[in-house]
C-alpha positions as CSV (number, residue, x, y, z in Angstrom):
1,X,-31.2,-2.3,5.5
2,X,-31.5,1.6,6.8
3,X,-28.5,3.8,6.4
4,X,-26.9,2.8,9.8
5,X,-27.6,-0.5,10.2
6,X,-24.3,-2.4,11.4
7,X,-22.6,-4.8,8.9
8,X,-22.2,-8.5,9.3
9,X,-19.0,-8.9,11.0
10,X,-15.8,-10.9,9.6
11,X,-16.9,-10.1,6.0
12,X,-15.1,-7.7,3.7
13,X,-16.7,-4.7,2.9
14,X,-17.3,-3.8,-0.4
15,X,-16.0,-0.3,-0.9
16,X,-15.5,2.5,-3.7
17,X,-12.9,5.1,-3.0
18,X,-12.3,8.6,-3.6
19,X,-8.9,10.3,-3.8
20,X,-9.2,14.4,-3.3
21,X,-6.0,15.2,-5.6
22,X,-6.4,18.5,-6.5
23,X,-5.6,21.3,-4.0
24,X,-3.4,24.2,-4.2
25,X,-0.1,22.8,-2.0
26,X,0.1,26.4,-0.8
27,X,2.7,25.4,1.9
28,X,4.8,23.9,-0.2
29,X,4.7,26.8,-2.3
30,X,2.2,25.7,-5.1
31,X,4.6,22.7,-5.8
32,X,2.7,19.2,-7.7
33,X,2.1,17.6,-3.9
34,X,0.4,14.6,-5.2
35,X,3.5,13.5,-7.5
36,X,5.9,14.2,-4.6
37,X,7.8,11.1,-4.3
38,X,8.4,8.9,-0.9
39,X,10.7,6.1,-1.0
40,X,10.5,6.5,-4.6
41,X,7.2,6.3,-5.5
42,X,4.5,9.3,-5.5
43,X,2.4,10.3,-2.8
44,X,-0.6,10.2,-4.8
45,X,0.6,6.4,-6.2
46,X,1.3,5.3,-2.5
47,X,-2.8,5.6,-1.7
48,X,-3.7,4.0,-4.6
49,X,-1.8,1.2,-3.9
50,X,-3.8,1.6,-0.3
51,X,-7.1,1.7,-1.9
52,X,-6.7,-0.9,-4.4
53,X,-9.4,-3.5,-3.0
54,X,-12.1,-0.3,-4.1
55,X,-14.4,-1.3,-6.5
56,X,-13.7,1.7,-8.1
57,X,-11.5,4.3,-7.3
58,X,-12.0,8.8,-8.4
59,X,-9.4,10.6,-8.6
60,X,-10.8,14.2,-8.3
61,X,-8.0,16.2,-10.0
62,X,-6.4,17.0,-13.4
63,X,-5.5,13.8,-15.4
64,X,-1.9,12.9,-14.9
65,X,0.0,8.9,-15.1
66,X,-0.8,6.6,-12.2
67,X,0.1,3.5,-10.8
68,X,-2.8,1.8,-11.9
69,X,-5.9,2.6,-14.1
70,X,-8.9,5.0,-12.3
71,X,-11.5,7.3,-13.1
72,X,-11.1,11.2,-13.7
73,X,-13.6,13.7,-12.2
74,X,-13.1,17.2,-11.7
75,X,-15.0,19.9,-9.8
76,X,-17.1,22.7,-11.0
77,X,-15.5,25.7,-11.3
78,X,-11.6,24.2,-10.5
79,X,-10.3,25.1,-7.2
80,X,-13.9,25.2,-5.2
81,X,-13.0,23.3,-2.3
82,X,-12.8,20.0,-0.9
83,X,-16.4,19.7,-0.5
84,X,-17.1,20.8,-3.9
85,X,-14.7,18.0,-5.4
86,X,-16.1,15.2,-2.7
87,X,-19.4,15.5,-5.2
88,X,-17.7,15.6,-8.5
89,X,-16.0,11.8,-6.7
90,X,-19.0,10.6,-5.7
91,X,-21.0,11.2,-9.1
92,X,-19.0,7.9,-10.3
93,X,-19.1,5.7,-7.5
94,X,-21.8,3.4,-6.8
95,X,-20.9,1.2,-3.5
96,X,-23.0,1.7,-0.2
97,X,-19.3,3.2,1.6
98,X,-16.9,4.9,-0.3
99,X,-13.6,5.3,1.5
100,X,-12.8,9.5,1.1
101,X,-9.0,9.9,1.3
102,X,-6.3,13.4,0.4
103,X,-3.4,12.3,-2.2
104,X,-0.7,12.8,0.4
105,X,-0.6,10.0,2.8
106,X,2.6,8.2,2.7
107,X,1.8,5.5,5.3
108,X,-1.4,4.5,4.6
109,X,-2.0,0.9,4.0
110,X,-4.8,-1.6,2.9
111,X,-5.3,-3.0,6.3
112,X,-5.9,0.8,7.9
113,X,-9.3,1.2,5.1
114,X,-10.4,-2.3,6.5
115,X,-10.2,-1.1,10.4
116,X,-12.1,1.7,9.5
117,X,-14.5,0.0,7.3
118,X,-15.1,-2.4,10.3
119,X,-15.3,0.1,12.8
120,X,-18.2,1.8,10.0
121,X,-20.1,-1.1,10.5
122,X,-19.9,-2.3,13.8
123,X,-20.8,1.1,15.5
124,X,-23.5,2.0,13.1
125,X,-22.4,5.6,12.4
126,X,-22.6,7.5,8.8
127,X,-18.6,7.7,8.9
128,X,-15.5,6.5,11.0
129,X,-12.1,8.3,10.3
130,X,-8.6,8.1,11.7
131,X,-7.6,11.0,14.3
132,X,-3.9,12.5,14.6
133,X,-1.2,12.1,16.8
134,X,-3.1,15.0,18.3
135,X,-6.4,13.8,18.5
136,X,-7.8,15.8,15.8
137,X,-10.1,14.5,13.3
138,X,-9.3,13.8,9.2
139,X,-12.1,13.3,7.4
140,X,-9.9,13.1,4.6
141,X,-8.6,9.4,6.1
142,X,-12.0,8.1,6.7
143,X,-14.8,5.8,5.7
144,X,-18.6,6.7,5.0
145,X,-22.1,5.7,4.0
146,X,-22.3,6.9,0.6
147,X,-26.1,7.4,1.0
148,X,-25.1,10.1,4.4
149,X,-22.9,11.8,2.6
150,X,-25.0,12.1,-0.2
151,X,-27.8,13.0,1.9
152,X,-25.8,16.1,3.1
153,X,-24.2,17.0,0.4
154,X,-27.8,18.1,-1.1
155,X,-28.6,19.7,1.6
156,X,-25.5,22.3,1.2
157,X,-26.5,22.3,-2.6
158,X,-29.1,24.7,-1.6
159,X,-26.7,27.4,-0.2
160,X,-26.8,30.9,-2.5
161,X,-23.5,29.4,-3.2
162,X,-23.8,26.0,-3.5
163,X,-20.5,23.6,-2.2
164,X,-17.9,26.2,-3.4
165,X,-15.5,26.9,-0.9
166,X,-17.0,25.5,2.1
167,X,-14.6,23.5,4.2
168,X,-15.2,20.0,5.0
169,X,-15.9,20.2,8.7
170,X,-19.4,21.4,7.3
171,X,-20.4,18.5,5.8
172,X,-19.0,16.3,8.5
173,X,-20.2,18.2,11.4
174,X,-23.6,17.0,10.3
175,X,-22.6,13.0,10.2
176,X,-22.6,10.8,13.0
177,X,-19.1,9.6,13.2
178,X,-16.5,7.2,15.3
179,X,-13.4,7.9,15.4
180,X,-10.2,5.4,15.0
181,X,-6.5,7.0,16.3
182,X,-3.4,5.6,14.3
183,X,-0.9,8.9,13.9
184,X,0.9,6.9,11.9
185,X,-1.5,6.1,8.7
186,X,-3.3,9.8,9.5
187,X,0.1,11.2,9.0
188,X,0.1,13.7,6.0
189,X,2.4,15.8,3.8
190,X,1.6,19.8,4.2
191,X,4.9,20.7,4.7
192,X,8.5,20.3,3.1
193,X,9.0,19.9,6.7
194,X,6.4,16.5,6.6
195,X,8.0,15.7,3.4
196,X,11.5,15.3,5.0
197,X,10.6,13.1,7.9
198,X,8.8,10.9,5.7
199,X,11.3,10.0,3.5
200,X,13.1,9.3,6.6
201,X,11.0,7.7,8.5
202,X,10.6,4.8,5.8
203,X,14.5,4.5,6.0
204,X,15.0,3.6,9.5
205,X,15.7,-0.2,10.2
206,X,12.4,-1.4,11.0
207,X,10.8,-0.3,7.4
208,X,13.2,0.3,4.8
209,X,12.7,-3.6,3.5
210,X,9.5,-3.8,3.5
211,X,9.2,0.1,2.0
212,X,12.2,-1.0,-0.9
213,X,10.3,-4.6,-1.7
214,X,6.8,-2.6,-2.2
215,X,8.3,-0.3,-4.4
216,X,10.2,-2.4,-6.5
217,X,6.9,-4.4,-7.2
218,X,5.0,-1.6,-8.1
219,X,7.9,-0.3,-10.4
220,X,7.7,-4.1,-11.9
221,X,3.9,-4.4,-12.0
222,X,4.3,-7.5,-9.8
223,X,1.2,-8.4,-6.8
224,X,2.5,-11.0,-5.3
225,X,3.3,-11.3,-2.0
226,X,5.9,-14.1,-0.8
227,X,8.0,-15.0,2.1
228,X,10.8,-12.3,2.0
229,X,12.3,-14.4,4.6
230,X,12.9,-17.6,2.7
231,X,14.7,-15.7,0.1
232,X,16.9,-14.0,1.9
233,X,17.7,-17.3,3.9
234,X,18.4,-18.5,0.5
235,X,21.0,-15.6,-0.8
236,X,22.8,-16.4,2.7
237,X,23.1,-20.2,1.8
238,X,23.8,-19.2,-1.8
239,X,26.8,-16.3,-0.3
240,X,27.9,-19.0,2.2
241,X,28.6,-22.1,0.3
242,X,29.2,-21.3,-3.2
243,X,30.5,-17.5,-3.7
244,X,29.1,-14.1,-3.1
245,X,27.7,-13.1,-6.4
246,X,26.0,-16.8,-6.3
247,X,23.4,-14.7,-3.8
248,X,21.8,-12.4,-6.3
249,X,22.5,-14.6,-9.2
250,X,20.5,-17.3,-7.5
251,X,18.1,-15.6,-6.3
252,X,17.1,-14.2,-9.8
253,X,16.9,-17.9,-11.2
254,X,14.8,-18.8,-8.4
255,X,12.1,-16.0,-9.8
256,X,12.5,-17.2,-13.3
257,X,11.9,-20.7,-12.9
258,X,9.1,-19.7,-10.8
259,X,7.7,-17.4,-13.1
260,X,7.8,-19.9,-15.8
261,X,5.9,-22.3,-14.3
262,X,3.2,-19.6,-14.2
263,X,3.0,-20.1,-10.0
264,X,2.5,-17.8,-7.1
265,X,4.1,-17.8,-3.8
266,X,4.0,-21.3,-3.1
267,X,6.1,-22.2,-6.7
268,X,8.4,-19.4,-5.3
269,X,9.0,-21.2,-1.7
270,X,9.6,-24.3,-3.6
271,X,11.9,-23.4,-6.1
272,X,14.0,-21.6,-3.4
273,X,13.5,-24.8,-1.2
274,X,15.5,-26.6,-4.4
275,X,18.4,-23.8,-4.5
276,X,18.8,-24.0,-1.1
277,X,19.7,-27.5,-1.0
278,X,21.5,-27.4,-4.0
279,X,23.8,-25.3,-2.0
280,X,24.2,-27.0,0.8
281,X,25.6,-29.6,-1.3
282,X,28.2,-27.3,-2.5
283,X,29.2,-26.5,1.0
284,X,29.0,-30.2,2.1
285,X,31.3,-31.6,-1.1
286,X,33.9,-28.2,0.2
287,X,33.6,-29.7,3.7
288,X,34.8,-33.3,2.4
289,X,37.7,-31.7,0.5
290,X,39.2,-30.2,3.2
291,X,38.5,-33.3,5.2
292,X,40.9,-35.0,2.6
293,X,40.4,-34.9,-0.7
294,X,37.9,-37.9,-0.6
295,X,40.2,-40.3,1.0
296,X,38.8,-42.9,3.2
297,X,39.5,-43.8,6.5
298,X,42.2,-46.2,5.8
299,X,44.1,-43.7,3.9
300,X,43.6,-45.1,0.3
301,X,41.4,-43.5,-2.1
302,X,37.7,-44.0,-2.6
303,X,37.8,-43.1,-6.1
304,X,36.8,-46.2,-8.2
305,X,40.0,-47.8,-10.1
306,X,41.3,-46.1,-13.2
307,X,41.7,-49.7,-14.5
């Protein structure tokens, strides 16, 4: 297959990723921006979460605690640029598209590196990246043919001063590239600024479940997804019918029993199908007491005899 060949549509891509982590945060004064922390997880753990279909993932930056295991590079001397450390990535990876991403992308998501994968291979191009809310391009949200990149990459070797300090736009203004919009997921942290509307941003009605359950899973070292929906449901029934602390209380038994069985979501649904009932029989048994006391309809009782 040549280097631009489209991909066989409705398949996953096979990918490698590499996370530029180590630049100078010189408008937010210098400060660590990869381990700046959104809805309480860091910035730099929040795109490996993103990234974590890659077959494997660099980390170009100086070795600190992550979310989940990768590999270390670093570029030669430290502090030579973006290009310089998009080489010192790619010396580890080994896929035919490597997904190239910054460390400060709070809103980036799995299913984003997919669209961009597919729009790689449908169009044909060496690289398709997201653009802004203003149009512009960032390569640095983007997927690409490892072999172009490589390709051009060489070809700047040869400079007097080989890739040190040479932004990025000259190694992409050589690739052929389409271009996906999503301000959204493109959105990035420069600015204490950023850094404020993203941590609010993530609390506004629409996300701050969703945001809260992801974290608490990653903090817990739990990947699975289940129907968020059905528990809640439950912790209503549980509220309703039986008493208020029932709702967390329950909930949490529903996890254990589910966890013991060893199952995924589908032991999950099931137990909390049982704990459901279970209190809807609490509320029906209240509903017959206040009916009566479990008289019958001729006013004697339907207790059996005492003897």
């Amino acid at each position: 297959m040549s280097d631009n060949a489209p991909e066989a549509p409705g398949q996953p891509v096979p990918y490698d990723a590499v996370v530029l982590a180590g630049g100078a945060a010189r408008r937010l004064g210098g400060a660590d921006k990869p381990g700046l922390r959104v809805g309480g997880r860091a910035l730099l753990d929040r795109v490996l979460a993103a990234c974590a279909g890659a077959g494997t993932t660099v980390v170009v930056a100086t070795r600190r605690t992550t979310v989940r295991p990768v590999r270390w590079a670093r570029e030669e001397p430290p502090g030579a640029g973006p290009v310089a450390a998009l080489e010192a990535g790619l010396r580890l990876t080994t896929a035919e598209h490597t997904v190239v991403l910054s460390a400060d992308l709070p809103f980036l998501r799995p299913a984003t590196l997919q669209r961009l994968l597919t729009a790689l291979g449908a169009t044909g191009a060496d690289g398709a990246l997201l653009t802004d809310a203003d149009g512009r391009d960032q390569p640095l949200v983007a997927a690409y043919r490892t072999a172009a990149l490589r390709r051009e990459l060489a070809t700047l070797a040869t400079r007097p001063d080989g890739l040190a300090g040479l932004p990025l736009r000259r190694l992409t203004g050589a690739l052929r590239l389409t271009r996906v919009p999503d301000p959204l997921a493109s959105f990035d942290c420069d600015t204490w600024d950023d850094l404020v509307n993203a941590r609010a941003r993530i609390r506004e009605h629409g996300h701050v479940l969703d945001e809260f359950i992801s974290a608490v899973k990653e903090e817990l070292g739990i990947d699975l997804d289940v129907d968020t929906g059905v528990l809640l449901d439950l912790a209503r029934d549980a509220a309703h019918s039986v008493a208020r602390p029932a709702a967390p209380l329950t909930t949490f038994l529903v996890g254990y029993a589910a966890a013991q069985g060893k199952g995924g979501p589908d032991a999950v649904a099931e137990a909390a199908r049982k704990a459901a009932a279970l209190a809807l029989r609490w509320e029906e048994e209240s509903g017959e007491e206040n009916n009566g006391g479990g008289k019958d309809d001729s006013g004697g009782s339907s207790a059996p005899d005492a003897g």
